[in-house]
Each structure stands twice: as structure tokens, then as C-alpha cells.
N, C-alpha and C positions, 0 to 999 in steps of 0.2 A: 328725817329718816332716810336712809340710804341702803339699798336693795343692791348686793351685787351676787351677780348670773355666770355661771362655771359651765360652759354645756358641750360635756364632752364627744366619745365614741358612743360611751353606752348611757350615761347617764347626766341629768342638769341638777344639781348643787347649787344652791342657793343660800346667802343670810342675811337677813334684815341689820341695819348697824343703827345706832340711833344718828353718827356725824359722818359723813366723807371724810375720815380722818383716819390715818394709823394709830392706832391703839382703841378704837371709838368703842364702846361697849359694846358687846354682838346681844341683840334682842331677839331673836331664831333665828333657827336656820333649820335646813331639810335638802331630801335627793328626789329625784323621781328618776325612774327609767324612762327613756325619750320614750317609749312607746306609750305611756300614761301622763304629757305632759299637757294633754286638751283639757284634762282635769283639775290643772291647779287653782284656776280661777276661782271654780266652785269648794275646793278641798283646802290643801294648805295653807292658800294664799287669803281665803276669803274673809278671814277674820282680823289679817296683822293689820297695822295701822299701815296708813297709805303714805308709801315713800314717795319724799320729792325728786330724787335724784336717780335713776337705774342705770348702771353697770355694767355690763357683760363681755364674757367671751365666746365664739364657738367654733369649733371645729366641723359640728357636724352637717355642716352646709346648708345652705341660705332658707329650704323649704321649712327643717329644723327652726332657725331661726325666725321666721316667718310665722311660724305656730306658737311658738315662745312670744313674739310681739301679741299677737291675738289674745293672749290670756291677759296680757299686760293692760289689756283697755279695760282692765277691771279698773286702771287707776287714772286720774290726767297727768298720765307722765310720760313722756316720751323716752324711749330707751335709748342710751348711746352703746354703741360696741366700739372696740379696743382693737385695732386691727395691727400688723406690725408693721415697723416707720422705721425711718433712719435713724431715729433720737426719739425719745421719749423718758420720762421718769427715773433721768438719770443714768441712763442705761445707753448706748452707743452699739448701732446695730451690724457687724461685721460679714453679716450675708452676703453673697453675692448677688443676691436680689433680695433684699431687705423686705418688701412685700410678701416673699413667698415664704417666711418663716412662719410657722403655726402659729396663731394669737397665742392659746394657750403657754407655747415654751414661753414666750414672749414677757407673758404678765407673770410667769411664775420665776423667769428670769429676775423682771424689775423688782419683787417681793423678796426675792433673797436678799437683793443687793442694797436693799432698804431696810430691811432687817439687820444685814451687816452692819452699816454705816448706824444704828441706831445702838447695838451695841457693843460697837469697839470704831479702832480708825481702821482704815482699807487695807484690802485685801484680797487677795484672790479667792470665785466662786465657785463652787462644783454646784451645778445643778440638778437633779436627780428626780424626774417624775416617772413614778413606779405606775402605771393603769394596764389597758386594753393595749396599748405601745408604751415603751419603755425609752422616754429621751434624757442624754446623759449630757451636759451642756457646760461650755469653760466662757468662765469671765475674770477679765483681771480684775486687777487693783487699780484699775484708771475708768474702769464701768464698759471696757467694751467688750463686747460677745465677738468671742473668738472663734466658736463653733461649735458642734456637736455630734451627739452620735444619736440615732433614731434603730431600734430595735423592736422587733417580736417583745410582748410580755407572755408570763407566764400561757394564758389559756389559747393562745395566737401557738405560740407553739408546738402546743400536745394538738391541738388540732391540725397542722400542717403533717405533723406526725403519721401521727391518724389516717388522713386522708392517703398522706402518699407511701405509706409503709403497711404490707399486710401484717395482720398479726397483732396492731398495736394498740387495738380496743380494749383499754386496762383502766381499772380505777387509777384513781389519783394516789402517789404514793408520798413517802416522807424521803426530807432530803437526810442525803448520808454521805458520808464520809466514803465508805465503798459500798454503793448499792451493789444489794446481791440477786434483786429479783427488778422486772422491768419496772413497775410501778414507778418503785424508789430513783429507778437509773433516770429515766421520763423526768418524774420532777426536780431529781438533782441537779441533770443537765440542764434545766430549763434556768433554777436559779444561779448556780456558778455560771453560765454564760451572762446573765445579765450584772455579777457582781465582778468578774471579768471585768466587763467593760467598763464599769465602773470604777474599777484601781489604775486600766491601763490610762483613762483619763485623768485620774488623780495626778498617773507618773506624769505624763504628758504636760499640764498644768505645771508641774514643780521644775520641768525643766524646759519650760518656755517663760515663765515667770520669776523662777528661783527661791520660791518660797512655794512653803504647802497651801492647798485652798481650805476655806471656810466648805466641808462638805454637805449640803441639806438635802434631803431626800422627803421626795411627798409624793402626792398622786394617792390612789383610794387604795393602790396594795401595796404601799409604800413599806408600809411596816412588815410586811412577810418578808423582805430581803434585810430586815432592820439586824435577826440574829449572824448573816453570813456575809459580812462584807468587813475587810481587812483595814477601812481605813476611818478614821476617827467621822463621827456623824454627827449633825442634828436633826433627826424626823420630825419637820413640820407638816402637820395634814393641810392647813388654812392659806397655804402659800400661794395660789390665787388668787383667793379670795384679799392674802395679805397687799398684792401689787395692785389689784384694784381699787382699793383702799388708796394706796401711795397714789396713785394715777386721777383718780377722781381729786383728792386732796389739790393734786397741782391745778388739776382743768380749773377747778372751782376758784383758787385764787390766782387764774388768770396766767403762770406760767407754764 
């Protein structure tokens, strides 16, 4: 069994897979909000069969991390985390300081790109994880990360709003075409700027590349920009989960 660990801004995702393998059957999975993760040991986790292998990534810094281990000694399994490198699974890291890319973009990077090459031949990647931040990420057709863009998501937004605008205490509204009341104008802006950035990296990609990219979009609000974005898509939620997969696959047989 093989347990791989998602642990974002707001929340840790998790799935049990029966092999370290891409494609390997998923046998659970589940989320918790990081504020209820002392709990897994006794709750979710307490019944699955005991993985040999764990996985992870997190963003949400080391003490996160550190509580997430503590649950883990429910099992004899020592956790690996996934940090970012120069090269790994395929994947060729164009940072300017290759360490300080977020693991997450990282794994959800190599998942794409593993995905692509499993079903078709190469090609340029658009990256797309929709959450708590919004990173919009370009990788060729030769595996190397070329770079990307890091934004506000939706709820980061109407809160800066909020905060620095009198007046702007509104429910949440629907996106429109010409919002006529603030609600709608709030959420509309919120989603066109991040689909925005979204095509102007698409253009970007096509004319540093010369071909269009493979565009995949994930992250937990992935699919609310699913109906307003101008450029051909595939919405995978798993795409973490899928590079860790690909990434454990390599460790275990040694390259």
C-alpha cells in the first residue's frame, strides 16, 4: 500500500493506492482541514490497512508538517517528503533557485507531464492549480519548467477587497458577462483575472514553443473556472496526487 499526502494552505488530501505506481488502483482517499489534522490517526486513517510506502507534499510549513508526521506513527512507516530539485521525474527545473519553487507546483508539475507522455508523444504543458493561490505554470516539450505565474484565488481576493475598500461587505455573487450589481462585478473580476492569466500564459507558451500546450487545470476550485476559460482544457483534481505516484514509482525502482 502506498499513502500519498497533499498538505496545502487550508487543507491535507490524502489517498491510499494499493502500488507506488501510475495508474495503481486508489483504495481511499479523504481531506481534512489542517486545523483537525491531530485527528486522523484516531478518525480516517485508523482503520485503512497500513501503508508501506508515504508520500508527501506541503506547503504549509514544517510545524504542519511535524503534526502530520505525529499521526503517521500510527503506522512503521517513515514518511518521505518531495521538496523541489533540479531534475526529478522527468521534469527539469528552470527556477532561479530551483529549491525555492513550491513542492506543490512542483509535484503537480511532474503529474502533468506524466500524464502527457502516457497519453500521447510530447508536448508543451500549461499548468493550472486553481486553490487558496492560483499558480499558472509553462513547461515544454523537452520537460523543462520554464516558469510561471503565482496569484490571489478567488476567496484571497474579495477579502483584500473587503479589507481595503469601504463598502465592500457583499455576499458572493455570480459571474456575468456585465455585472450590474457589486456582488456579481467582485466575483466576476475575481474569476476573468485569473482566466486572464491563464490564456495570456497559453499565448506565451505558443510563442516561445510554437505549438499550443497540453492545458490541465486542478487544485480543489479548479473546476469553478472550468466554465470560463477560452482555451481548450483538461480538469484533473488527482494531479498531485498523480506526480507522486510518478515520483515514488521512480524512487522505488531506484532511478
Amino acid at each position: 500500500m502506498f499513502l500519498a499526502i497533499d498538505i496545502g494552505n487550508t487543507r491535507l488530501k490524502w489517498a491510499l493506492y494499493e502500488t507506488p505506481q501510475a495508474g495503481a488502483r486508489l483504495v481511499a482517499h479523504g481531506a481534512a482541514f489542517l486545523e483537525t489534522i491531530h485527528q486522523l490517526a484516531e478518525g480516517d486513517w485508523k482503520a485503512l490497512p497500513p501503508p508501506s510506502m508515504v508520500l508527501g507534499c506541503c506547503v504549509a510549513g514544517d510545524a504542519v508538517r511535524h503534526s502530520v508526521e505525529e499521526q503517521l506513527e500510527l503506522w512503521d512507516v517513515t514518511p518521505s517528503w518531495v521538496v523541489s530539485s533540479a531534475e526529478e521525474g522527468g521534469l527539469v527545473n528552470g527556477y532561479d533557485h530551483p529549491s525555492r519553487l513550491g513542492a506543490d507546483r512542483w509535484v503537480a508539475m511532474i503529474g502533468a507531464r506524466s500524464r502527457l507522455l502516457r497519453e500521447g508523444p510530447p508536448r508543451p504543458v500549461l499548468v493550472v492549480m486553481v486553490g487558496t493561490a492560483v499558480t499558472v505554470d509553462a513547461v515544454d516539450a523537452s520537460g523543462r519548467f520554464l516558469g510561471g505565474l503565482i496569484l490571489p484565488g478567488h476567496g484571497i481576493m474579495l477579502k483584500a477587497l473587503e479589507s481595503g475598500t469601504a463598502g465592500l461587505h457583499v455576499p458572493t455573487g455570480e459571474v456575468r458577462d456585465f455585472p450590474s450589481n457589486t456582488s456579481d462585478a467582485l466575483t466576476s473580476g475575481g474569476t476573468y483575472a485569473i482566466a486572464g492569466a491563464i490564456e495570456r500564459m497559453h499565448r506565451n507558451i505558443v510563442q516561445h514553443c510554437g505549438e499550443a500546450p497540453q492545458c490541465i487545470v486542478g487544485g480543489g476550485a479548479g473546476w469553478k473556472m472550468a466554465p470560463y476559460l477560452s482555451v481548450p482544457f483538461e480538469l484533473v483534481e488527482s494531479l498531485v496526487f498523480e506526480g507522486l505516484l510518478h515520483v515514488a514509482q521512480q524512487r522505488s525502482s531506484g532511478r
